[in-house]
C-alpha positions as CSV (number, residue, x, y, z in Angstrom):
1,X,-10.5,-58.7,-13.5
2,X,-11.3,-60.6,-10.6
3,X,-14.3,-60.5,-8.4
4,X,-15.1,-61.1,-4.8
5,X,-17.1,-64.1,-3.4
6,X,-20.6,-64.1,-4.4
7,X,-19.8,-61.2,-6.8
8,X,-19.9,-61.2,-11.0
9,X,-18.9,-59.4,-13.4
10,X,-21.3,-56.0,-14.0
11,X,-21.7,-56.8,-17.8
12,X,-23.2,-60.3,-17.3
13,X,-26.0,-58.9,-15.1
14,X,-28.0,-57.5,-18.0
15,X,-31.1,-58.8,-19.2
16,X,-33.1,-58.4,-16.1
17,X,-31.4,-61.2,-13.7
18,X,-32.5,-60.8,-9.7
19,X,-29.0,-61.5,-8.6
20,X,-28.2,-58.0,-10.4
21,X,-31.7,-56.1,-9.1
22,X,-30.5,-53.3,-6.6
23,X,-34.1,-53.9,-4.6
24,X,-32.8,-57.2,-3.5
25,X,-29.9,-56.1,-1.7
26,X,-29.7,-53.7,1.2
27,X,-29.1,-50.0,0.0
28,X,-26.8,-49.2,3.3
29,X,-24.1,-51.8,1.9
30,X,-23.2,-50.6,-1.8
31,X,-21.3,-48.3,-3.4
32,X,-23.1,-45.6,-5.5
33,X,-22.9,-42.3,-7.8
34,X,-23.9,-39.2,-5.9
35,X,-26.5,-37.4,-8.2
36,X,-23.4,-34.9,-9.2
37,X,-21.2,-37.5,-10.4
38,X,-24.4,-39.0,-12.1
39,X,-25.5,-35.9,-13.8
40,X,-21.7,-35.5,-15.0
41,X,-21.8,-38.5,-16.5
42,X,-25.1,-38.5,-18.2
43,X,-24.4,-35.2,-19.7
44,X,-21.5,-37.2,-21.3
45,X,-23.4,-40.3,-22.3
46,X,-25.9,-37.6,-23.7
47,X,-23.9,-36.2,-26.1
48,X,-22.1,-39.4,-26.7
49,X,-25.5,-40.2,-27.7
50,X,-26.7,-37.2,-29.7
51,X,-23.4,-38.0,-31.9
52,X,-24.1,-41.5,-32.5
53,X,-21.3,-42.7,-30.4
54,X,-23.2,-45.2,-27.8
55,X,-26.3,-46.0,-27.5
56,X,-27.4,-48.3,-24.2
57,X,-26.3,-48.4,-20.5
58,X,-26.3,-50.1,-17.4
59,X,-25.5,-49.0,-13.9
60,X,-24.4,-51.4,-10.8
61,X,-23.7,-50.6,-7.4
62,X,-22.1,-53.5,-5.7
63,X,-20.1,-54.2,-2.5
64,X,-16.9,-52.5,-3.5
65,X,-17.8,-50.3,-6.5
66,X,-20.2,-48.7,-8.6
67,X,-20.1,-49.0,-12.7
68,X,-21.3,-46.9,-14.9
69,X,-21.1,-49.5,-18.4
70,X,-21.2,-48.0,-21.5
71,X,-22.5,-50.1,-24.7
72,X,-22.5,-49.2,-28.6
73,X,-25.4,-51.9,-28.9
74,X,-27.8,-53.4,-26.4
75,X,-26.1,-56.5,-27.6
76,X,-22.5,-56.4,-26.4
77,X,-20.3,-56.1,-24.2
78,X,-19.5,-52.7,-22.8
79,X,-17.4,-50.5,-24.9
80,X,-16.1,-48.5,-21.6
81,X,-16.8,-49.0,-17.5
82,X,-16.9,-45.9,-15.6
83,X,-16.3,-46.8,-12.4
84,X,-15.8,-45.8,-8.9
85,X,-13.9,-47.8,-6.2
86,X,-13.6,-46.0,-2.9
87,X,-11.0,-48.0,-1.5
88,X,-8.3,-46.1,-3.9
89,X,-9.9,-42.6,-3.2
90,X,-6.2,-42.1,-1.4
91,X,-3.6,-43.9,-3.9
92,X,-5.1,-43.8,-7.3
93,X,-8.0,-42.5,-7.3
94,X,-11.5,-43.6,-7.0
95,X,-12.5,-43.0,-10.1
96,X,-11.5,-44.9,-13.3
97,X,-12.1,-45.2,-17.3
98,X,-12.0,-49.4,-18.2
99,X,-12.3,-50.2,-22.0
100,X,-13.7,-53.3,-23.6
101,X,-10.6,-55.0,-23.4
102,X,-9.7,-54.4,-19.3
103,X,-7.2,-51.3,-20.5
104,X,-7.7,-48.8,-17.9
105,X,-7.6,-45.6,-19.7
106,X,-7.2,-43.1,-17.3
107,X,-7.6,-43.1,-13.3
108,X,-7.7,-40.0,-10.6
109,X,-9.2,-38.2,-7.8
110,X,-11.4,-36.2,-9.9
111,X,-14.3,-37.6,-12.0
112,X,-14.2,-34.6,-15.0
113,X,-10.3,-35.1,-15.3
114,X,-11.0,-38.9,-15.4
115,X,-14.1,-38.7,-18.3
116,X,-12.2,-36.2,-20.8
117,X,-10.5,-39.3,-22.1
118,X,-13.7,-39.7,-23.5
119,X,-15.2,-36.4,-24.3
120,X,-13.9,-36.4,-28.1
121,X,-15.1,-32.8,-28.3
122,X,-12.2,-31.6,-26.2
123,X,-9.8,-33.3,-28.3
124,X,-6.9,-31.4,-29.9
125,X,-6.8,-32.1,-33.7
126,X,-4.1,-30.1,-34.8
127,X,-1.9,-27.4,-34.1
């Protein structure tokens, strides 16, 4: 994944950094969640955590995007990126899944369609 000038990667901000602090930067020029696409995923990271699943996370809003990142431990890297990019909101979709390895899972239009491929309890097991 590349990044823009002046830009890092969301993952390497944690730990408290000023480059990554969101009072340091004008709020008028960064992407962000709207509180119902925050509250959607928080009920997911919720019960993600209830069921042992994940256990830390970080949000960044920067230039271009916002990411939601994921972690299993406040140690590593993120286990998935939840982010949104408006500037596909009319080919792909804004929204996207990333895993740990850069694999976009799933991308779309609508944030719920995008976050079942993470919602295990929705999963099919057998027929």
């Amino acid at each position: 994944m590349t990044f823009g000038p002046g830009e890092t990667d969301p993952s390497e901000l944690r730990g408290g950094d000023a480059t990554g602090s969101v009072a340091a930067v004008a709020p008028g020029n960064r992407v962000t969640f709207d509180r119902r696409e925050l509250d959607r995923i928080l009920n997911l990271y919720g019960r993600m955590v209830a069921a042992g699943e994940w256990r830390d996370y970080a949000i960044d809003f920067l230039k271009d995007r916002a990411v939601f990142s994921v972690f299993r431990r406040a140690s590593e890297v993120p286990i998935y990126r939840i982010e949104k990019n408006p500037r596909l909101a009319r080919r792909q979709g804004a929204y996207s899944v990333v895993s740990a390895s850069g694999l976009i899972m799933r991308r779309g239009h609508e944030l719920d369609r995008v976050l079942r491929v993470l919602d295990t309890s929705l999963r099919l097991v057998a027929v």
